[in-house]
N, C-alpha and C positions, 0 to 999 in steps of 0.2 A: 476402628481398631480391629485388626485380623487376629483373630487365636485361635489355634490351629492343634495344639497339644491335646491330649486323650489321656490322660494319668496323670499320677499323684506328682511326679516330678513336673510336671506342666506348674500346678499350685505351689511347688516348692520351690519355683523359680520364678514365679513373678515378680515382674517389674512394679509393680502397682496395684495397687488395691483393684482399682478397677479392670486392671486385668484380669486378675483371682474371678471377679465377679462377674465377668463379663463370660469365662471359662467354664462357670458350675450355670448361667442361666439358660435353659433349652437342654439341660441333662436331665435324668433320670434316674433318681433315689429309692432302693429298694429296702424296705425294714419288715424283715420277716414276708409276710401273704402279700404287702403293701406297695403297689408299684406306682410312682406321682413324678410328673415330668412339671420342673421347677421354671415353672414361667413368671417370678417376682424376686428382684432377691435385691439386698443393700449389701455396699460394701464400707466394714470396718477398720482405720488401721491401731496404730497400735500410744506406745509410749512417747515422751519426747526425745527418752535415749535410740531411737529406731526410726528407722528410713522413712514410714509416715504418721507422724504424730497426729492422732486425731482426738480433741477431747471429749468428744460424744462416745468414745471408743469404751468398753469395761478395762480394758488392760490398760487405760492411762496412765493409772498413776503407780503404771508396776505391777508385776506378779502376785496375783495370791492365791491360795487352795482353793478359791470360788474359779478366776479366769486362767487357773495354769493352764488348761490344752491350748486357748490362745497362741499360746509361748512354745509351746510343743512342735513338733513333727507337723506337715501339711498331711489334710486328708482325713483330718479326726473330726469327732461333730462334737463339738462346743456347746452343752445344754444348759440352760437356768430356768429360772423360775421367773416369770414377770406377774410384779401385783398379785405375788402371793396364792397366784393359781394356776396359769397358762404357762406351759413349758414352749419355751421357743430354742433351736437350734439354728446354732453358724458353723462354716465347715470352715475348720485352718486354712491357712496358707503362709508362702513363706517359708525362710530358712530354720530351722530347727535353733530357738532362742530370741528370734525378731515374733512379735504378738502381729497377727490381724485373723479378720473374720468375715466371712462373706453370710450376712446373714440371709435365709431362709424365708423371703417373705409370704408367697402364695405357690400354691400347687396346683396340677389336672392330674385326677386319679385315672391312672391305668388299670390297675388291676387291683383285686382285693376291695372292691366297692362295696360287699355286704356286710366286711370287717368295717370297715371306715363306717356305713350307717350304722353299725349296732354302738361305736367311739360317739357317733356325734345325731343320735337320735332328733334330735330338735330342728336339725335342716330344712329348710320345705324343696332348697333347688340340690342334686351333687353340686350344681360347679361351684356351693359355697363350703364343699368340705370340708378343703385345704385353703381357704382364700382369706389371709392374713396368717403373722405368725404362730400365735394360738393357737387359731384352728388348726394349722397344718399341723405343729405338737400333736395335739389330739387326735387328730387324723390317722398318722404314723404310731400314738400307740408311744409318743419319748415320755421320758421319765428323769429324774438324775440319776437314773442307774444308766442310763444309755451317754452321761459324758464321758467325754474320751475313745468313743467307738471308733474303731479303724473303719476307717468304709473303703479302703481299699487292702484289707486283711481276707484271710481265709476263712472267714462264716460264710457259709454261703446264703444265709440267710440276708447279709448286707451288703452291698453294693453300692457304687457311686456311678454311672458312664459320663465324663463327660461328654457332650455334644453339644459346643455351643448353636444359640440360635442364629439363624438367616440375620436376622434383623432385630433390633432392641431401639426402644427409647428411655429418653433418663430425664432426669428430675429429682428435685429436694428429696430428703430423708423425712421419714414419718414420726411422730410423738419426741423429738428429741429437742431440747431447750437451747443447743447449742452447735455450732457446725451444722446446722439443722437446713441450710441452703447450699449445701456443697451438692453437685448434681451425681449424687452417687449410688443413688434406688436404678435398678434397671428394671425393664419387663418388658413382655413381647406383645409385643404390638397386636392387638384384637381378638387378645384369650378374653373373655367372659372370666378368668377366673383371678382375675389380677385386681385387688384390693384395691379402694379409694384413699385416695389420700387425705390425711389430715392433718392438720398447719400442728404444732404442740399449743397450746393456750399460753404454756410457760415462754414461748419463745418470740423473741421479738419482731414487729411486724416486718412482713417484707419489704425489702427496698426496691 
C-alpha cells in the first residue's frame, strides 16, 4: 500500500483503517521536550453504522463521553485509561462523525531522553521507554487531560509529521478477545523498540 499524504487531511480521507495506520507508522510525535518516532501502531475502526465496523473497536457500540474524539475531527489523540493505570493514546482519523483510531503501540525516543527517564525510572534498556502502549503513555507524559489534543493545532508544543515508513510488516492485534486475528498491528521491521506480541488468553485459539 502507497501513502504518500503529510497532514491531517491525509487521516481525514482514509480509505481504510489500515491506511490511517499505515500513514501515522514511521512519524514523529512531539508532546511538549518529547520527541518519539512511532514504529508500532494498531489500527481501529469504528461502529456498525460506519464504513469499518470493528468490534474490538471502543466506539462499537456508538458514541459516548469516554470515545467521543473517536467520532470527532481527524488528528486528535484519543486517550484512556487501560487497567486502571496506564494511559494509552490513538490518533483519529476519518470523516468528522465516522469513529476509528490508529492506536499508539511502541515508540524510539528522539529527543527529551532524560524527561522520559526521570517518567519511567525502572528501565534498565531506553529502547524500552516507549515500547508498548503504557509505556509509551508514560513516556510522553498523557494524562486524560491530554484527550482530544489537536496534534495538528497551533501549540507548538504538539505536533504530529507524518512520514510514513519505507517498509512495515503486519500481524494479529494484541490483548484483544475478539477480531483479535485481523492483520491490523503494523511495525517497522528491525526497531528493537517494537513490542512482543501476545495471543489475549480471552481469545480463541488460532486457526
Amino acid at each position: 500500500m502507497t501513502v504518500t499524504f503529510s497532514s491531517r487531511a491525509g487521516l481525514r480521507d482514509a480509505e481504510h483503517p489500515l491506511e490511517a495506520a499505515r500513514a501515522v507508522l514511521g512519524s514523529t510525535l512531539t508532546i511538549g521536550a518529547v520527541r518519539a518516532r512511532i514504529v508500532e501502531v494498531e489500527a481501529y475502526g469504528g461502529d456498525p453504522a460506519g464504513p469499518w465496523p470493528d468490534p474490538a473497536a471502543h466506539s462499537y457500540r456508538g458514541p459516548t463521553p469516554r470515545n467521543a474524539v473517536m467520532f470527532g475531527p481527524a488528528g486528535h489523540l484519543y486517550v484512556y485509561r487501560s487497567y486502571g493505570m496506564h494511559f494509552c493514546a490513538n490518533v483519529s482519523y476519518g470523516p468528522d462523525g465516522v469513529a476509528g483510531g490508529v492506536l499508539l503501540r511502541s515508540a524510539e525516543i528522539l529527543e527529551g531522553h532524560e524527561i522520559v527517564a526521570s517518567r519511567r525510572p525502572a528501565i534498565r534498556r531506553p529502547v524500552d521507554a516507549a515500547r508498548g502502549p503504557g509505556n509509551l503513555g508514560a513516556a510522553l507524559g498523557l494524562t486524560l487531560d491530554d484527550d482530544g489534543l489537536d496534534l495538528f493545532g497551533e501549540d507548538p508544543g504538539v505536533d504530529l509529521t507524518l512520514s510514513p515508513a519505507d517498509a512495515c510488516n503486519s500481524g494479529p492485534r494484541v490483548g484483544i478477545s475478539v477480531a483479535q486475528d485481523w492483520p491490523w498491528r503494523l511495525w517497522i521491521p528491525g526497531s528493537p523498540a517494537v513490542s512482543a506480541y501476545r495471543r489475549s488468553p480471552r481469545a480463541p485459539a488460532a486457526t
